[in-house]
C-alpha positions in Angstrom: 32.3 -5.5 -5.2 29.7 -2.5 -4.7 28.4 -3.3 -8.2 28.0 -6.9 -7.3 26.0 -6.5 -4.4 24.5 -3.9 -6.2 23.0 -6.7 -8.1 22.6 -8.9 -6.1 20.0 -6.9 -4.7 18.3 -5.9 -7.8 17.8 -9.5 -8.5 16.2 -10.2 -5.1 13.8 -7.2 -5.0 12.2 -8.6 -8.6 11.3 -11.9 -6.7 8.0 -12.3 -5.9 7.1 -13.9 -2.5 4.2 -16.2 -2.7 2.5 -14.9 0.7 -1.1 -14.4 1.3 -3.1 -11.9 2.9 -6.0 -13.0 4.5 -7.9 -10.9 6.2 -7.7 -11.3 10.1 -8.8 -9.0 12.4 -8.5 -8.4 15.9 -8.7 -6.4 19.1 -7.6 -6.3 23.0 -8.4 -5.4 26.6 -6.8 -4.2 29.3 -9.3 -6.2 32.0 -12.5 -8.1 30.5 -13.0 -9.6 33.7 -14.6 -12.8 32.4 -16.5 -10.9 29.9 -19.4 -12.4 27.9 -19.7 -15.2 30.8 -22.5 -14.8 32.0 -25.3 -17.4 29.7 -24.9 -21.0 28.5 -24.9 -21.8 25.4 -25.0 -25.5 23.8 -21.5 -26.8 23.8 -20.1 -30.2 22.1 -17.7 -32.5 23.6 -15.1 -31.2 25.9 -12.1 -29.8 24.0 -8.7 -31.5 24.7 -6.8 -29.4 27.4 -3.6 -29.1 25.6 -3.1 -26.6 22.7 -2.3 -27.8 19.4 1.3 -26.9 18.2 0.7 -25.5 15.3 3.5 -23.1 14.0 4.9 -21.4 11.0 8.6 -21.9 9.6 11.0 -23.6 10.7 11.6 -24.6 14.6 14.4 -22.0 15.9 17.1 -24.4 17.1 18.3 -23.8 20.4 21.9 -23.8 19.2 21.1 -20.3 17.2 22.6 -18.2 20.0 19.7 -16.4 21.0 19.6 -18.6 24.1 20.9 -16.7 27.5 20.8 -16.8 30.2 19.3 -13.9 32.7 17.7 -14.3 35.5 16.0 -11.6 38.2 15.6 -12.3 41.6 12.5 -11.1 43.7 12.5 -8.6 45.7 16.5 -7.7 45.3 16.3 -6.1 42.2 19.8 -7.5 40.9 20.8 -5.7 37.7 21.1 -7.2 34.7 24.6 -7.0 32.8 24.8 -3.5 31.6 25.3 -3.2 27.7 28.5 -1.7 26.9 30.1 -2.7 23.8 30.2 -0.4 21.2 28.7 2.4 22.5 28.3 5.8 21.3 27.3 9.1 22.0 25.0 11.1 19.3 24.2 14.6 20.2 22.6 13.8 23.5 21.6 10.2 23.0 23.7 7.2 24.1 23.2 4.3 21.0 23.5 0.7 22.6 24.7 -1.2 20.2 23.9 -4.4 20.5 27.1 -5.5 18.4 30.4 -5.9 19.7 33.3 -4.6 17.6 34.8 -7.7 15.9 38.3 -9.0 16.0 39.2 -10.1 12.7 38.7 -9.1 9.3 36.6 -12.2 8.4 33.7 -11.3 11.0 34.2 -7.6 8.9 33.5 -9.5 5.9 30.5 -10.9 7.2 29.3 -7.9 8.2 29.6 -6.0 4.9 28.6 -9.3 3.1 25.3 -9.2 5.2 21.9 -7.3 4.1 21.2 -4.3 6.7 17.6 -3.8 7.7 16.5 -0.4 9.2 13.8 -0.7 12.0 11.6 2.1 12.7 10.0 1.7 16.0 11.2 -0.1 19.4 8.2 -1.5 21.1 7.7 -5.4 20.5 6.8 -5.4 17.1 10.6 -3.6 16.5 12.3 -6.1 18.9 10.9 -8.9 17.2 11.5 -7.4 13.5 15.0 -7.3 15.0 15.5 -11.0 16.5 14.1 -12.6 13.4 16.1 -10.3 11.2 19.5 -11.2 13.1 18.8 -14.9 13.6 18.6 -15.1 9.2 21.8 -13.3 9.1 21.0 -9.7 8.6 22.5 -6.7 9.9 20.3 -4.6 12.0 19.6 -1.0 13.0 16.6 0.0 15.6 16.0 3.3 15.7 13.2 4.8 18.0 12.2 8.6 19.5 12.5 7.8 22.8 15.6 7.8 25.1 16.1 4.5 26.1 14.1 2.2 24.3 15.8 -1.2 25.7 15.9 0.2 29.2 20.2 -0.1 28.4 20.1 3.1 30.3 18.7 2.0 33.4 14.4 2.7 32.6 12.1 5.4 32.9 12.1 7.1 35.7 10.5 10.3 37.4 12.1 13.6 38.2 12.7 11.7 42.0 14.3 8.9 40.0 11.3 6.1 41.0 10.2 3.6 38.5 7.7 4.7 35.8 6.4 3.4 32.5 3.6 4.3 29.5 0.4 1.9 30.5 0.1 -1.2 32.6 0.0 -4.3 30.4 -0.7 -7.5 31.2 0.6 -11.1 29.4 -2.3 -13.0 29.1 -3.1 -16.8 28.9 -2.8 -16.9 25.2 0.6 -15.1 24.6 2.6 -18.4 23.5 5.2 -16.4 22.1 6.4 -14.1 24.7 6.3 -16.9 27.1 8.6 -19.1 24.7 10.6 -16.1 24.1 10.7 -15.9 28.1 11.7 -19.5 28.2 14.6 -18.6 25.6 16.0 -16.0 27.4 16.0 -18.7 30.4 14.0 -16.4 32.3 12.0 -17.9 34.9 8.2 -17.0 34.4 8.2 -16.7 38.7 11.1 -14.2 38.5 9.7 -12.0 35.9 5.6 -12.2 36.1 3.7 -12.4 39.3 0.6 -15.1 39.4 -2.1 -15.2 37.6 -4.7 -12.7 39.6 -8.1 -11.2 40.1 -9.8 -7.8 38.7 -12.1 -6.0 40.2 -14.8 -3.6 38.4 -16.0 -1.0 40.2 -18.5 1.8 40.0 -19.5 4.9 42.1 -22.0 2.3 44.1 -18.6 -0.1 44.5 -17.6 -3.2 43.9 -19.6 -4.2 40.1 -18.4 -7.7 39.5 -15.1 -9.3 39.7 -12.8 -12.0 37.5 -12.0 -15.4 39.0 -9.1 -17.1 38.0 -10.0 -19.6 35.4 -7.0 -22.0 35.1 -7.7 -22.6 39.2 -11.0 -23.9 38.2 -12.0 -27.2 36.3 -12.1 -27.0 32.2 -15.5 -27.2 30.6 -15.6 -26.2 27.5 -16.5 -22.4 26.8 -18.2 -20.3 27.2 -20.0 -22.6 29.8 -17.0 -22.9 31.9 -17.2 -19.0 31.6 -21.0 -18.5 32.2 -21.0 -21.2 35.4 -17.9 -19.7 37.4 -18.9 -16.4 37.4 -22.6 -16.5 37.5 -22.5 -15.2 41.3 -19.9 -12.2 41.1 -22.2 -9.9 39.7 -23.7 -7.7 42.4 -26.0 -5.4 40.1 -26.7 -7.2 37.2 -30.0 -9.3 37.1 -29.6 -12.8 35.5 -32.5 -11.2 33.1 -30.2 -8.6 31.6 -27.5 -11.1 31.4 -28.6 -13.5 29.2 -29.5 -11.4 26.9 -25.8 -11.2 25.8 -26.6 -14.8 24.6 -27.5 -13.1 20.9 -24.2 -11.7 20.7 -22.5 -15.3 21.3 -25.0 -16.1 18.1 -23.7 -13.4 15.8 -20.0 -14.3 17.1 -19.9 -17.9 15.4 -20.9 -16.1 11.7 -19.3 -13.2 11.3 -16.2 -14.6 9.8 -18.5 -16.6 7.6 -16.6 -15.1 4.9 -14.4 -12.4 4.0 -16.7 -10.2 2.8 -19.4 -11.5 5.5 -16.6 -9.8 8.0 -16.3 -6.6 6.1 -19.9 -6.2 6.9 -19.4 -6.3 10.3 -16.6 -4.7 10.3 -18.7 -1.3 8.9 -21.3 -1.6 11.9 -20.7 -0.3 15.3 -20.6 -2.2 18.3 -23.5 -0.6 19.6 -25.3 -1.2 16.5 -24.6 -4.8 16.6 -25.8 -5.2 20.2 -29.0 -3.6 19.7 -29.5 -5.9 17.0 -28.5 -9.1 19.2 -30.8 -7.8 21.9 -28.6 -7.2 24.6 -30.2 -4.9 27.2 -29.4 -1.5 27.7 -28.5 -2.3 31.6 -25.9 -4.9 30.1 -24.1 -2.6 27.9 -24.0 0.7 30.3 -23.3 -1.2 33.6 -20.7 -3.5 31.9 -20.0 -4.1 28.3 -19.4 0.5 28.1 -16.6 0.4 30.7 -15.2 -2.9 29.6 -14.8 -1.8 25.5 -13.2 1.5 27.2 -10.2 0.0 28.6 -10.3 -2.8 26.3 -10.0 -1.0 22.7 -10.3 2.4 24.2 -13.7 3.6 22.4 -17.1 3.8 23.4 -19.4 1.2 21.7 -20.9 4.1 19.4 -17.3 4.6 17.8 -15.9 0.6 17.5 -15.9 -1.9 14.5 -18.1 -4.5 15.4 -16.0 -7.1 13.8 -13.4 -5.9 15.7 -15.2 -6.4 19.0 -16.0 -9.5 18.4 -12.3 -10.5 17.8 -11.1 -8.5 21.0 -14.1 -10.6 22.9 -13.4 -13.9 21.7 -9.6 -13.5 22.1 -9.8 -12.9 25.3 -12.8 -13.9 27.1 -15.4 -16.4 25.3 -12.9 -18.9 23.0 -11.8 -21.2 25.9 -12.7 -21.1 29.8 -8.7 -19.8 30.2 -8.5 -17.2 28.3 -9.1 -14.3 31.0 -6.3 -15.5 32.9 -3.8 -12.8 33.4 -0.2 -12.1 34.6 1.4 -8.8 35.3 5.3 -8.0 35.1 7.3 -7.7 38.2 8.9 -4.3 37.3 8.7 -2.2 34.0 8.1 -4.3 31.5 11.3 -3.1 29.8 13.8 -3.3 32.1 12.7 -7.5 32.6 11.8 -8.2 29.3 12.9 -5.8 26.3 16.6 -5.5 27.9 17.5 -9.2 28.5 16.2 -9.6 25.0 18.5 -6.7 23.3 20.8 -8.2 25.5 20.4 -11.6 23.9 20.9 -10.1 20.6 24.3 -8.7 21.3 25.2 -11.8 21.7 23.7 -13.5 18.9 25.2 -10.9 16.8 28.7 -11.0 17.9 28.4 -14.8 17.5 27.4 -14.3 13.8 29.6 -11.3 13.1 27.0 -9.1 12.8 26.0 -5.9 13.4 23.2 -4.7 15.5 22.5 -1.6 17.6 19.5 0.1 19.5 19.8 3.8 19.0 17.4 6.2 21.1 16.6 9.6 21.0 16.6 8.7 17.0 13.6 10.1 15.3 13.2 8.8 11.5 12.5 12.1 9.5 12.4 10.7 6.4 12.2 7.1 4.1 13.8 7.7 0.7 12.0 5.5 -1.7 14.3 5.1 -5.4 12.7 4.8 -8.8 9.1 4.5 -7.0 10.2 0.9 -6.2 12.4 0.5 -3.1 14.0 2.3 -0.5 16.9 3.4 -0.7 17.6 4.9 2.9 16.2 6.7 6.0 17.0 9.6 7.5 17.5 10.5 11.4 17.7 13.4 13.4 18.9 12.8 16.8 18.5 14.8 19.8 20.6 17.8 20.1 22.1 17.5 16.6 21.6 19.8 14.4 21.2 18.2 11.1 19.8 14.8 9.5 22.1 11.8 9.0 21.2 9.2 5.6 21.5 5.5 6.7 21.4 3.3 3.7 18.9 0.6 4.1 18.6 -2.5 1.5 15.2 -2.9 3.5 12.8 -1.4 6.1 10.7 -2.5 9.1 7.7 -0.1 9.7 6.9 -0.6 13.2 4.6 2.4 14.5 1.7 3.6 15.3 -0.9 5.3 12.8 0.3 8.9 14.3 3.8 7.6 13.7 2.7 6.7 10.2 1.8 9.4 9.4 4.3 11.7 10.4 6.7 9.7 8.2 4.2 10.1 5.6 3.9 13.6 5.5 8.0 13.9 5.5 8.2 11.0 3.3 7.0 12.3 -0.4 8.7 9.4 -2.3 7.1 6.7 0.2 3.9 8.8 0.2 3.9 8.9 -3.9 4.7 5.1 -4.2 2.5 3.2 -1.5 -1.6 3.9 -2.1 -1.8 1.4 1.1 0.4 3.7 3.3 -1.7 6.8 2.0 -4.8 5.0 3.2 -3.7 4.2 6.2 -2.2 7.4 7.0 -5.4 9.6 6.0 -7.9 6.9 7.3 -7.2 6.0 10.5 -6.9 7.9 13.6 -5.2 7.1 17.5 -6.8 7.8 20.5 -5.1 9.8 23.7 -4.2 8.3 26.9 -3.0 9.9 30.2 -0.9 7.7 32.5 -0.2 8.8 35.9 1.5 6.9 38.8 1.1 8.0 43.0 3.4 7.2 45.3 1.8 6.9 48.9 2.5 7.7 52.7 0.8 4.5 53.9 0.2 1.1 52.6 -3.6 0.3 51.4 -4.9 -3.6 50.8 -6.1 -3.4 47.8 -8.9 -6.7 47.5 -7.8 -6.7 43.8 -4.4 -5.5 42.3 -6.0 -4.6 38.8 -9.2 -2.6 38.4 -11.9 -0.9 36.1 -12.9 2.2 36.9 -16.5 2.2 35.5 -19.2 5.3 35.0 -17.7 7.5 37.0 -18.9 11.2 36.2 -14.8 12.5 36.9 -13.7 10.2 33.8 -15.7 12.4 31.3 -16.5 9.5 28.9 -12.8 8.1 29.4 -11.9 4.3 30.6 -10.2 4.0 33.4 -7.9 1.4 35.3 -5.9 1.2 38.2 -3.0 -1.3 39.6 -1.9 -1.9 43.2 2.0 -1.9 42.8 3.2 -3.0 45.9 1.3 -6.2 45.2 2.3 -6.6 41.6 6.0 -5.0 41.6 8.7 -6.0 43.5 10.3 -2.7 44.0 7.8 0.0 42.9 10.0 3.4 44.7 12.7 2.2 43.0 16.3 0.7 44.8 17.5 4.2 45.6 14.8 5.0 48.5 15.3 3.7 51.6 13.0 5.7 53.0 9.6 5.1 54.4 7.1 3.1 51.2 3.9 2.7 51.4 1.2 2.1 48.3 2.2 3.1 44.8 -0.9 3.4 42.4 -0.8 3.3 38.1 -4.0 4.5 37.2 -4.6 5.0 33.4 -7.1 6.9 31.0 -8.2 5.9 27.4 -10.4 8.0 25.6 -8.7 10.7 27.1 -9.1 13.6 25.2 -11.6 16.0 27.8 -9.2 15.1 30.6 -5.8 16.1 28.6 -5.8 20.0 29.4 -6.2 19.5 33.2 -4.0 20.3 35.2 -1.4 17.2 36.7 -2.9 18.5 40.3 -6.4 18.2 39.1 -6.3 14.6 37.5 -4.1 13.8 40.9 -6.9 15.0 42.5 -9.8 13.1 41.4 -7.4 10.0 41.4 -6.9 10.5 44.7 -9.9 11.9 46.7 -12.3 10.6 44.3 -11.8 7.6 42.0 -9.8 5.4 44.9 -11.6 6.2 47.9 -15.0 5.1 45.9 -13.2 1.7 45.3 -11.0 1.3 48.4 -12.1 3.4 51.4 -8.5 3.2 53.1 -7.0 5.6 50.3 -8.6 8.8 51.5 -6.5 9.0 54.6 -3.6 8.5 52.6 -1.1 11.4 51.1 0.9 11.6 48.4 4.6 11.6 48.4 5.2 11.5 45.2 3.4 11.9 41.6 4.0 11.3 38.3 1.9 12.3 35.4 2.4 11.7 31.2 -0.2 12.4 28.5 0.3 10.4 25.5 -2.2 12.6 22.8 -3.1 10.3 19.5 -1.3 7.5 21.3 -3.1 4.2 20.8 -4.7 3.0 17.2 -8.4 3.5 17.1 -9.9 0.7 15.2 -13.2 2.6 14.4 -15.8 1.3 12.1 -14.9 0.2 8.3 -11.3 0.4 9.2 -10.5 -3.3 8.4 -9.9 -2.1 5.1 -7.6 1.0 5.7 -5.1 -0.6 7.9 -1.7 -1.4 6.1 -0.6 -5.2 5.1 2.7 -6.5 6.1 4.2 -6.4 2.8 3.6 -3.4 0.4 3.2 -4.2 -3.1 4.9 -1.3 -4.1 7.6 -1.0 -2.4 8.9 -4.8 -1.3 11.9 -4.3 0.6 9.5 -2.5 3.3 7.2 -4.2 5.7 4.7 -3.0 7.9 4.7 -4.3 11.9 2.5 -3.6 14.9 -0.9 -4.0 15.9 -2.8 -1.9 12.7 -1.6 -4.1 10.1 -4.1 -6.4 8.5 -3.2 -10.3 7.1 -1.3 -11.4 9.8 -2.4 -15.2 9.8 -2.3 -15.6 14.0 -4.8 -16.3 16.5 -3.7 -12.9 18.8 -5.9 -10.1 18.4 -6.0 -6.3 18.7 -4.1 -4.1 20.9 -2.1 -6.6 22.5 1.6 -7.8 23.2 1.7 -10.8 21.7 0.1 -9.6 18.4 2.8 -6.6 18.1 5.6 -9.2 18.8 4.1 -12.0 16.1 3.7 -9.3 13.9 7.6 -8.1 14.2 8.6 -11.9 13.5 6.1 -12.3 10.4 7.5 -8.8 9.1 10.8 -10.1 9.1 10.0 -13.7 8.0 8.0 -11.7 4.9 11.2 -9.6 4.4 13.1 -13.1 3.9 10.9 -14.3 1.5 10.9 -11.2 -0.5 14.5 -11.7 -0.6 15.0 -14.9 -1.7 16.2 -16.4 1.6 15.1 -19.3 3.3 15.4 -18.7 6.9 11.6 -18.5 8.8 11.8 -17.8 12.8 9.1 -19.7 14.4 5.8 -18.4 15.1 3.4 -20.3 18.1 -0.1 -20.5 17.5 -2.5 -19.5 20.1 -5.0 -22.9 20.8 -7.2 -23.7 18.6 -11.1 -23.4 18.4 -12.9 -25.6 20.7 -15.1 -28.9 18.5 -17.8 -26.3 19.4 -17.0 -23.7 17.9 -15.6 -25.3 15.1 -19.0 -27.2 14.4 -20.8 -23.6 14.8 -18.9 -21.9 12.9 -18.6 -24.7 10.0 -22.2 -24.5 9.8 -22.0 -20.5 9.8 -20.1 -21.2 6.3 -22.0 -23.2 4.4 -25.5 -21.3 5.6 -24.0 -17.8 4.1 -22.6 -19.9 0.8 -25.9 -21.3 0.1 -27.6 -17.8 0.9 -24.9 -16.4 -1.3 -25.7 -18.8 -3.8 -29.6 -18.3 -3.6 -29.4 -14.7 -3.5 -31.1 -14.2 -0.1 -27.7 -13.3 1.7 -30.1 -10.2 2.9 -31.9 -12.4 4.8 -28.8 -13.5 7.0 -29.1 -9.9 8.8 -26.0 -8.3 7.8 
């Protein structure tokens, strides 16, 4: 039977899967409050108000078993069902599986019978490897580093046992699969996000400009809507200095001309592109500076301009809604990653699967056979002390680039066999982040409950942000204190690197007594209760300029039972762009449709599109095409500026 399978797998890995890789790139912020909105531009007939529902594969039918139902209750905090079958202990780790043992020897047949797919990584782009994976009928193991990747265990927590988590992220207008995963799940969007709300941007002088929030506000089509909603809220940006952004909007409809048109962009900086659009030096320090640092985490001087452009139009210039943003109610794991592992225990023990979530799991090693597939992976989990081999008849990359590179460096077989991973791994470089979280005496109104910190001399060249908690969370101290609350404040850094040898008391410090007070008077007569502080070194990928052609496609050519997931990888054919949620989790369903096809199998999970362009954009860019063909064809493509 060992030899048949044996075979049977041989056979599969010599298919080839008739997948493109086109070369889409993207980007993401943290807050662009209504970025780029600020000119009007001539616009075509009003775009219809509903998205088109384009998708990829199959529809996933609702009778699939990933359907459940969980549900959380504002303000009571009502746990979720605990995961408990088949759990075990490793070294100091508890592994959730996420498969209950089964009953009779036919669901142990189907089990065996079944592929098994190791996933390396347990943020979005792993979960959604996973979901897809299980829905076609594969076994799955999910390993990750961390403790308690699914939240099984109850969340992250300080020393004091209060509510903590890496980053404050937001789910954004365009996220159409996360909210149909949410709508799967039968969670109820008012139960797990709050409403859609206002940022603030501020600087040492205050309050800099503020987002409205779009979807409140009549559709026109963008970036009028855009430019028209928000042309008061700047208080220190002249209407001289802001048109001038309306060169950028110009270079925005062309530079996806072409594929290599894009690659061209993609080797500029940002800066060097808006010096060449015109756009005033008061525009880019006073806004577009503080806006690219908690957006992709760089300074202008050290960003792909292609990529900017993706992150801009993504989220703030493709249609008047964009902007629009949600927050989650508590960590974004314990509401949304648990009920989803949770779903796939399920799913699994109604298949006869297998399928288990194993922290404190880090991947030492993949074991690449013959220079052709892998064969295995190897762990070493906390407190043991030697590796364990898990046989694998495919992999699911989903890290970051210092991820990938660790397993690189311990991986000479993969290293030897994939140019693409080499690339990647020597290429591209991550960027540090500091999270911290304060825990106040007193409650503070915030006017805004997420904010830009903005040329403030105690960043040292980092981006800032910080989030009012006890508007955005239900339970921010966490269930266990009964005691006195008052304000509890995330503020984050990106960019990071001169503030990641200070002290926690220092960075506290200028939280406290400096950044807040600046923005929100009330906070200096507050005291801290309680503090929390995490530094994240080489955390966050860095999509510096030419780097379009280092980062990793989904599929590796060499090696085609392993696929690559997360925000770095390049080809992914989806609207989403950059360092964002909905991006990782597309990507974690595409790896795993990919991972299919390789393997003969017909089962595709569904994939949303985001909405398409607006007729005026279209029209733009349509003309964008055909000017760079016929300069192409003419031999004057120098002419075109790039």
């Amino acid at each position: 039977r060992k030899g048949q399978l044996a075979q049977k797998k041989k056979k599969s890995l010599k298919k080839n899967s008739s997948m493109h890789d086109i070369t889409r790139r993207n980007s993401m912020p943290l807050l662009i409050l209504g970025l780029l909105a600020m000119t009007i531009v001539p616009c075509g007939a009003s775009p219809s108000l509903s998205a088109r529902a384009k998708t990829y594969g199959r529809t996933f039918a609702p009778g699939d078993g990933a359907n459940r139902a969980f549900s959380r209750r504002r303000g009571r905090g009502r746990a979720l069902k605990r995961l408990t079958a088949n759990a075990r202990i490793h070294g100091n780790s508890r592994v959730a599986a996420l498969a209950a043992a089964s009953s009779g020897a036919s669901d142990e047949s189907r089990k065996s019978d079944a592929k098994t797919a190791v996933v390396i990584g347990g943020g979005w782009a792993g979960f959604g490897a996973m979901k897809a994976l299980l829905n076609a009928g594969w076994n799955v193991k999910l390993f990750d580093a961390s403790p308690d990747p699914a939240a099984l265990e109850g969340g992250m927590r300080n020393e004091n046992g209060r509510p903590v988590e890496p980053g404050f992220k937001g789910f954004w207008w365009q996220y159409p699969n996360i909210f149909s995963l949410m709508d799967e799940l039968k969670l109820k969007k008012e139960d797990v996000l709050t409403p859609y709300t206002r940022s603030g941007l501020y600087t040492p002088k205050g309050l800099y400009t503020q987002a409205p929030i779009f979807s409140d506000l009549p559709r026109l089509p963008a970036p009028f809507g855009q430019a028209l909603y928000t042309s008061a809220l700047f208080t220190d940006l002249p209407l001289s200095d802001r048109v001038t952004i309306s060169g950028l909007l110009l270079e925005m409809v062309r530079y996806k001309a072409s594929e290599e048109t894009y690659l061209k962009y993609d080797k500029m900086t940002a800066m060097q592109l808006f010096k060449r659009a015109g756009v005033s030096d008061k525009l880019i320090e006073g806004f577009l500076r503080p806006i690219l640092l908690v957006g992709l985490f760089k300074p202008p001087e050290e960003l792909s301009a292609a990529l900017v452009m993706d992150m801009l139009y993504y989220y703030a210039i493709g249609h008047q809604y964009d902007f629009d943003v949600r927050w989650a109610r508590a960590p974004i794991a314990e509401v949304l990653i648990k009920p989803l592992a949770q779903s796939l225990q399920e799913l699994a023990e109604e298949k006869g699967l297998e399928a288990s979530v194993q922290g404190n799991s880090l991947v030492t090693e993949v074991v690449v056979e013959n220079s052709e597939k892998v064969s295995s992976v190897k762990i070493l989990r906390k407190g043991a002390k030697s590796e364990e081999m898990v046989q694998a008849d495919a992999v699911v990359l989903a890290v970051g680039v210092t991820g990938m590179k660790k397993i690189l460096e311990a991986s000479p077989s993969l290293a030897m066999a994939s140019p693409d991973l080499r690339k990647t791994a020597g290429t591209m470089q991550a960027i540090d982040v500091i999270s911290t979280r304060l825990w106040l005496d007193k409650r503070v109104n915030c006017p805004f409950p997420s904010n830009v910190f903005a040329a403030y001399p105690e960043l040292e060249g980092a981006g800032g942000t910080f989030f009012c908690l006890d508007a955005l969370h239900d339970d921010p101290w966490g269930s266990e204190d009964k005691g006195k609350q008052g304000s509890v404040i995330a503020a984050d850094f990106y960019n990071a690197g001169n503030l990641l040898t200070l002290t926690d008391e220092e960075l506290v410090r200028r939280v406290k007594d400096v950044l807040l007070p600046s923005a929100v008077p009330e906070f200096g007569s507050a005291k801290v209760v309680d503090v929390w502080v995490k530094r994240f070194p080489k955390a966050v990928t860095h999509f510096a300029p030419g780097s379009a052609e280092a980062r990793p496609p989904q599929v590796i050519p060499e090696v085609r039972n392993l696929v690559v997931a997360g925000d770095l990888v390049k080809g992914l054919e989806h609207g989403s762009a950059g360092l964002s949620q909905e991006r990782a989790y597309v990507s974690g369903l595409a790896a795993a449709n990919r991972l299919e096809q390789v393997f003969g199998g017909k089962s595709s999970h569904e994939i949303l599109a985001t909405e398409e362009d607006e007729e005026q954009f279209q029209a733009l860019r349509n003309m964008a095409v055909r000017t760079d063909a016929v300069a192409r064809a003419l031999g004057l493509e120098k002419f075109l500026g790039v």
